[in-house]
C-alpha positions as MATLAB code, in Angstrom:
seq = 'XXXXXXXXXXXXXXXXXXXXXXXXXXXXXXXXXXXXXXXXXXXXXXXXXXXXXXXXXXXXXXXXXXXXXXXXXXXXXXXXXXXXXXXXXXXXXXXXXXXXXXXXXXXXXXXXXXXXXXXXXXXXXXXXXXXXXXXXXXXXXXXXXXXXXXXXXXXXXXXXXXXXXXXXXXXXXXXXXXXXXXXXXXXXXXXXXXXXXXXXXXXXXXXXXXXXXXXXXXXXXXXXXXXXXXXXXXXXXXXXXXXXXXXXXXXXXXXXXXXXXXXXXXXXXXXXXXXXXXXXXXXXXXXXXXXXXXXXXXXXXXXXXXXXXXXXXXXXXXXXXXXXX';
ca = [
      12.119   -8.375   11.823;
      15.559   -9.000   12.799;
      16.932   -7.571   10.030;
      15.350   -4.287    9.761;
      15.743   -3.548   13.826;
      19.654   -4.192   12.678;
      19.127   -1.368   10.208;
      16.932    0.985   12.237;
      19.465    0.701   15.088;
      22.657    1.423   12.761;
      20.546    4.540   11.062;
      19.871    6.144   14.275;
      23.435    5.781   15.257;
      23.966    7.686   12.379;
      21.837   10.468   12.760;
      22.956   11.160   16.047;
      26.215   11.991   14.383;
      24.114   14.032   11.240;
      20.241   13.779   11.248;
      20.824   14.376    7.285;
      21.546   10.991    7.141;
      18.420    9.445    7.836;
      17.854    9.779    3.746;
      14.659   10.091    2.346;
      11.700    7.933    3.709;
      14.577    5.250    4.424;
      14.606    5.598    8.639;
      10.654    6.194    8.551;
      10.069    3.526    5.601;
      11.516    1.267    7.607;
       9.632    2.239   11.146;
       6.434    1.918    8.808;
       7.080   -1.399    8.022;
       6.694   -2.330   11.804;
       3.603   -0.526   12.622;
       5.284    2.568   14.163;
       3.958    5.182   12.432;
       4.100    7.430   14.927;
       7.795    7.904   15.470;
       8.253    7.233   11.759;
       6.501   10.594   11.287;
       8.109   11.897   13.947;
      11.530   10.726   12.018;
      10.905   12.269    8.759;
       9.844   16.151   10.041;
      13.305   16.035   11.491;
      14.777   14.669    8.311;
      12.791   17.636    6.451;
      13.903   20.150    8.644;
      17.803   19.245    7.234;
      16.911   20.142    3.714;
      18.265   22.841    2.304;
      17.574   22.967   -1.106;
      13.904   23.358   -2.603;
      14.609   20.117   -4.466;
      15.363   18.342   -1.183;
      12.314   19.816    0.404;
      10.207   18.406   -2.315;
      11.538   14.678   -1.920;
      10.879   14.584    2.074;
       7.365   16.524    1.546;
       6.153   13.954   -0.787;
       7.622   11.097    1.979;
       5.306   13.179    4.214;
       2.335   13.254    2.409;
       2.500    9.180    1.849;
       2.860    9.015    5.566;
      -0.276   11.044    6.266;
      -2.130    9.358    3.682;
      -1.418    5.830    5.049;
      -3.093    6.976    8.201;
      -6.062    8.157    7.125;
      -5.058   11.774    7.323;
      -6.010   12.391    3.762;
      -6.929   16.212    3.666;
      -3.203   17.088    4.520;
      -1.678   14.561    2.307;
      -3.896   16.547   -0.479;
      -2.357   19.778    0.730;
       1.119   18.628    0.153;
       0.219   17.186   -3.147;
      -0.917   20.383   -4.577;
       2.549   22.022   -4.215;
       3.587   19.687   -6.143;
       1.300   21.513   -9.206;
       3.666   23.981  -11.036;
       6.331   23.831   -9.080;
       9.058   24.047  -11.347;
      11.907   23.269   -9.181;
      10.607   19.774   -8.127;
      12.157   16.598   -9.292;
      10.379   14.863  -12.013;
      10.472   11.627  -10.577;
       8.706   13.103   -7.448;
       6.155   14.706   -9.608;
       5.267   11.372  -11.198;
       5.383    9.833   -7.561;
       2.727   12.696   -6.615;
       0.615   11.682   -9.698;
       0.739    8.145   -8.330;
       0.132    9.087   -5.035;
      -2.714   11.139   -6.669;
      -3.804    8.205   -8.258;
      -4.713    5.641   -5.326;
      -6.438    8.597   -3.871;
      -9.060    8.666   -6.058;
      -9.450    4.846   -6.252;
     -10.104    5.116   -2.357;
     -12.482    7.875   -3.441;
     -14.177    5.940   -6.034;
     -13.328    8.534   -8.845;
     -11.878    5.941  -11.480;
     -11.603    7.712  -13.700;
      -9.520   10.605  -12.201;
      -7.587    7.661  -11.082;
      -7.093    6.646  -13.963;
      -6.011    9.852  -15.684;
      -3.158    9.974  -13.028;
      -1.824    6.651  -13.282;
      -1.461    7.124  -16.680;
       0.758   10.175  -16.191;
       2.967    7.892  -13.811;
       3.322    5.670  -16.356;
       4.197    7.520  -19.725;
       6.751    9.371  -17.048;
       8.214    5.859  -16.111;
       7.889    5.038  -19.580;
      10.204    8.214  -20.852;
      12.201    8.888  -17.824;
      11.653    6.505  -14.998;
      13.970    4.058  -13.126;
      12.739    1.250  -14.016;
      14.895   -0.307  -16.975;
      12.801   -2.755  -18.142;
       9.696   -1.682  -20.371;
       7.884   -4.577  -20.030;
       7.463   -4.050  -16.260;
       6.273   -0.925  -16.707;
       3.725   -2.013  -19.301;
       2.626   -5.421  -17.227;
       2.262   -3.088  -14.029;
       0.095   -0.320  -16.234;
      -2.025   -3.490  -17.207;
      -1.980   -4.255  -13.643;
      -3.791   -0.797  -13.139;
      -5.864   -0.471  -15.566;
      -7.629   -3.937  -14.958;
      -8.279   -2.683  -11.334;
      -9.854    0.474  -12.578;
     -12.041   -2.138  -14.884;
     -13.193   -3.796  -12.706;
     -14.164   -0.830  -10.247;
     -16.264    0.657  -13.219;
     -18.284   -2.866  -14.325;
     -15.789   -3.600  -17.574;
     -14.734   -7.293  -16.795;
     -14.208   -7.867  -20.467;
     -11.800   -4.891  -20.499;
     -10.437   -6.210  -17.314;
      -9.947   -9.633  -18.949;
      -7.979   -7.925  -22.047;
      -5.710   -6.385  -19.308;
      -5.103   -9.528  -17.469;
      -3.642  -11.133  -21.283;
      -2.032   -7.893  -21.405;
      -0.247   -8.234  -17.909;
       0.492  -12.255  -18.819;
       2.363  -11.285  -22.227;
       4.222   -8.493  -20.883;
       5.287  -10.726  -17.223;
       6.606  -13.259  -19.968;
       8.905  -11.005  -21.844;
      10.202   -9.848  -17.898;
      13.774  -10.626  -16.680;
      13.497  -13.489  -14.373;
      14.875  -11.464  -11.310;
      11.824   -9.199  -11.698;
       9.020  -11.665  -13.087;
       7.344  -12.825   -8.677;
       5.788   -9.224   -8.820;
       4.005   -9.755  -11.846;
       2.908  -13.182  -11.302;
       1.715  -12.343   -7.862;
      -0.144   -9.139   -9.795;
      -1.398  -11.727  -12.468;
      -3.283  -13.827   -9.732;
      -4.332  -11.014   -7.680;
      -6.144   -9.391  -10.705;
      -7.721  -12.997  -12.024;
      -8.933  -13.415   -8.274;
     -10.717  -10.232   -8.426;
     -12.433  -11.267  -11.746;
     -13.536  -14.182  -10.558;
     -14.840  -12.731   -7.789;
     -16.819  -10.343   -9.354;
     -17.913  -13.288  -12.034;
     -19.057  -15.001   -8.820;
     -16.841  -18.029   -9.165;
     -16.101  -17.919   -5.481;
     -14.316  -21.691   -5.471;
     -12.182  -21.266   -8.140;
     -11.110  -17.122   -6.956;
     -10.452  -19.377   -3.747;
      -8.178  -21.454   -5.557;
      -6.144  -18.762   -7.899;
      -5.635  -16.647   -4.743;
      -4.592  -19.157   -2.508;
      -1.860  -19.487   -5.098;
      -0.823  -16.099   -4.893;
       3.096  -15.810   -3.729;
       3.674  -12.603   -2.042;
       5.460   -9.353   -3.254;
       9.171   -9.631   -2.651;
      11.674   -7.033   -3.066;
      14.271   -7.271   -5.479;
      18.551   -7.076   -4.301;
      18.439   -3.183   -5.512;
      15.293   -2.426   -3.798;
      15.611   -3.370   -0.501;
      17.050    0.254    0.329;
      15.751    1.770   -2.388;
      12.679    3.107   -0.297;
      11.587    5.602   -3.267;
      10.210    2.871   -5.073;
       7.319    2.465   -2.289;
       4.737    1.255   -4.908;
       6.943   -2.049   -3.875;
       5.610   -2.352   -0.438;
       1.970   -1.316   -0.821;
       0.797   -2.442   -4.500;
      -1.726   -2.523   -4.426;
      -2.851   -0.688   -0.897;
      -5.127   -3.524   -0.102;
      -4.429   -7.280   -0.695;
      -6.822   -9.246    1.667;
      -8.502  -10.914   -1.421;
      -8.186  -14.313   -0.453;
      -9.628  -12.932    3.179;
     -12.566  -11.289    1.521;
     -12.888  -14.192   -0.732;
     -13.381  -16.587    2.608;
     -15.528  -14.644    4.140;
     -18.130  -14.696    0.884;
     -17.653  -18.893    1.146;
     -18.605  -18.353    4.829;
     -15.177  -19.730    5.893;
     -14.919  -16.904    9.289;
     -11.832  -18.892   10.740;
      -9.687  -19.288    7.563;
     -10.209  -15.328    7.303;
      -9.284  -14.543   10.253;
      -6.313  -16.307    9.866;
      -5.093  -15.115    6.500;
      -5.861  -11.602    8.218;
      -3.396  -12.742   11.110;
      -0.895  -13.611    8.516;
      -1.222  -10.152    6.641;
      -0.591   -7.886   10.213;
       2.218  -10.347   11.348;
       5.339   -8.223   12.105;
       7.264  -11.016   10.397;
       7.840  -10.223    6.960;
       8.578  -14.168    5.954;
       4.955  -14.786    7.541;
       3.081  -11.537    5.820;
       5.511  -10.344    3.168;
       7.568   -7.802    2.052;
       5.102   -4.825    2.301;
       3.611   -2.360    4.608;
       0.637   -2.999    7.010;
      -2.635   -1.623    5.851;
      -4.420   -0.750    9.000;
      -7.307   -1.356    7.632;
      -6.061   -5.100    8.014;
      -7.187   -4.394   12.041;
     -10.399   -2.970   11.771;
     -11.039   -5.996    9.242;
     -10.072   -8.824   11.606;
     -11.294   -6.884   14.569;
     -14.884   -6.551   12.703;
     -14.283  -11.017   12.178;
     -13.533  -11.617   15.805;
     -16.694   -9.393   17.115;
     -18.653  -11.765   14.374;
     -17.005  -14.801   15.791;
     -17.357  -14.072   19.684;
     -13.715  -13.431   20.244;
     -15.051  -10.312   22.295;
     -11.176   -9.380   23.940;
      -9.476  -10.084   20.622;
     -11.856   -7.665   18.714;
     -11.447   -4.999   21.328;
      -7.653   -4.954   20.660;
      -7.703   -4.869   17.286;
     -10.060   -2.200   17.197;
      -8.149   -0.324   19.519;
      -5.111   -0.901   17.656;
      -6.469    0.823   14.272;
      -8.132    4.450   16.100;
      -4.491    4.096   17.267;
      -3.216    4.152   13.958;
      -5.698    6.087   12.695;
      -5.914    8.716   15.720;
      -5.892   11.880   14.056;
      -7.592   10.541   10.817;
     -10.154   12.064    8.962;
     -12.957   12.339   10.751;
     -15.464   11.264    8.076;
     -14.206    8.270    7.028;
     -16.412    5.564    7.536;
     -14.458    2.915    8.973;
     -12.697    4.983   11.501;
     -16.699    6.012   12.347;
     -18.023    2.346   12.391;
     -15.055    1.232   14.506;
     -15.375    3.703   17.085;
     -19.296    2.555   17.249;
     -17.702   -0.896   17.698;
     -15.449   -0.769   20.208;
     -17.954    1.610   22.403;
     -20.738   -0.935   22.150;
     -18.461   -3.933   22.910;
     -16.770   -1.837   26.121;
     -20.074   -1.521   27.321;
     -21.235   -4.777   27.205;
];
């Protein structure tokens, strides 16, 4: 994490001289990426505060309601989101960040096909107007999606047409940009397999998974999120052990995935999730103390979360019944 304490500690010298430049998400982004949510959040009101111009305003609300969202508090994220509705003085690109934003939320919800509908307006946006140069990312990544959503609604054979879809699209990809795709490609066969039951050979394609890495023009480009948390979840192989009833290799690909070393876990965010997982696989394996922290650490995370969200209910059920024992 050497790297990104350099940065953190050069950006607050910064700010102290003009809070303005903190930059969108860039100061909190990076504070994310090391678990401290807290003052990230804490970061980016201050950073809001600055702006002075609607458009401005717009770019560090939607930082805001990513922030919120990735810790559980998904109500207000929603609240920002809908400003974003017929507001004619925001920023396309945010708009078609909301819609993505918009998107995930209603794969957590299990409304795929809402889902859907807003990924698709992220991508004919990227498609017209986006950043991204290179069509054929956009259409391998939309593949990407769509597969997902298959797979959530029973369509494997649709799924399947989207993983050909994402291969012949990742081929046509300039070379600097092709890992993502790759690592998309065997993240999206895993998930087939799984849900084929081949356990062994999921095993095998996930285990050959390479992780996300950022490209030379996005390592400070902290708009492009979607680069540190596609997809939001990505303890497959994890999930995949634990169906082959292989506890200890879980746990430690769930070790891997909360390391604070990126060369260990990867170039993107920490799900929190990843702590009430492993903390649920040590209570199953006996590793009382180590469950205890990890459940501890995600209500941390997740301390002013919604309050009807099931895992922050089971994990407070947890930890109380494993305090008192």
């Amino acid at each position: 994490m050497g790297r990104i304490d350099d940065a953190i500690d050069q950006i607050k010298k910064s700010i102290k001289i003009n809070i303005s430049l903190g930059g969108n998400g860039i100061l909190p982004g990076m504070l994310f990426m090391k678990e401290e949510y807290a003052e990230g959040m804490e970061w980016q009101d201050k950073i809001h505060k600055t702006r002075k111009t609607e458009s401005l305003r717009t770019v560090s609300l939607w930082w805001k309601s990513f922030d919120l969202f990735w810790v559980g508090r998904i109500k207000e994220a929603l609240n920002i989101l809908k400003t974003y509705e017929n507001n004619e003085q925001s920023e396309k690109w945010w708009i078609a960040r909301a819609d993505w934003l918009w998107g995930w939320i209603y794969y957590n919800k299990g409304s795929y096909e809402l889902s859907k509908k807003y990924f698709i307006k992220y991508f004919d946006y990227e498609k017209k107007d986006g950043k991204i140069l290179d069509v054929n990312v956009i259409n391998a990544k939309s593949a990407f999606y769509n597969g997902l959503i298959d797979l959530k609604l029973g369509r494997i054979d649709s799924a399947r047409i989207n993983l050909r879809k994402l291969i012949s699209f990742s081929k046509k990809i300039n070379i600097k940009f092709i890992n993502n795709e790759f690592s998309n490609y065997h993240l999206l066969y895993g998930r087939i397999l799984i849900e084929e039951d081949s356990l062994d050979k999921a095993e095998v394609v996930l285990e050959n998974k390479s992780p996300n890495k950022l490209h030379d023009n996005q390592a400070t480009n902290w708009s492009r999120v979607n680069e540190f948390t596609d997809p939001l979840l990505q303890d497959d192989l994890a999930l995949v052990y634990i169906k082959n009833g292989k506890l200890i290799r879980a746990i430690v690909e769930y070790e891997k995935l909360i390391s604070l070393d990126v060369k260990i876990r990867g170039q993107h965010f920490i799900n929190p999730k990843y702590h009430y997982r492993l903390a649920k696989l040590y209570e199953e394996t006996n590793m009382t103390e180590k469950a205890v922290l990890e459940y501890k650490k995600f209500l941390k995370f997740w301390k002013n979360a919604d309050e009807d969200l099931p895992e922050l209910i089971d994990a407070k059920k947890r930890l109380e019944r494993l305090i008192k024992k």
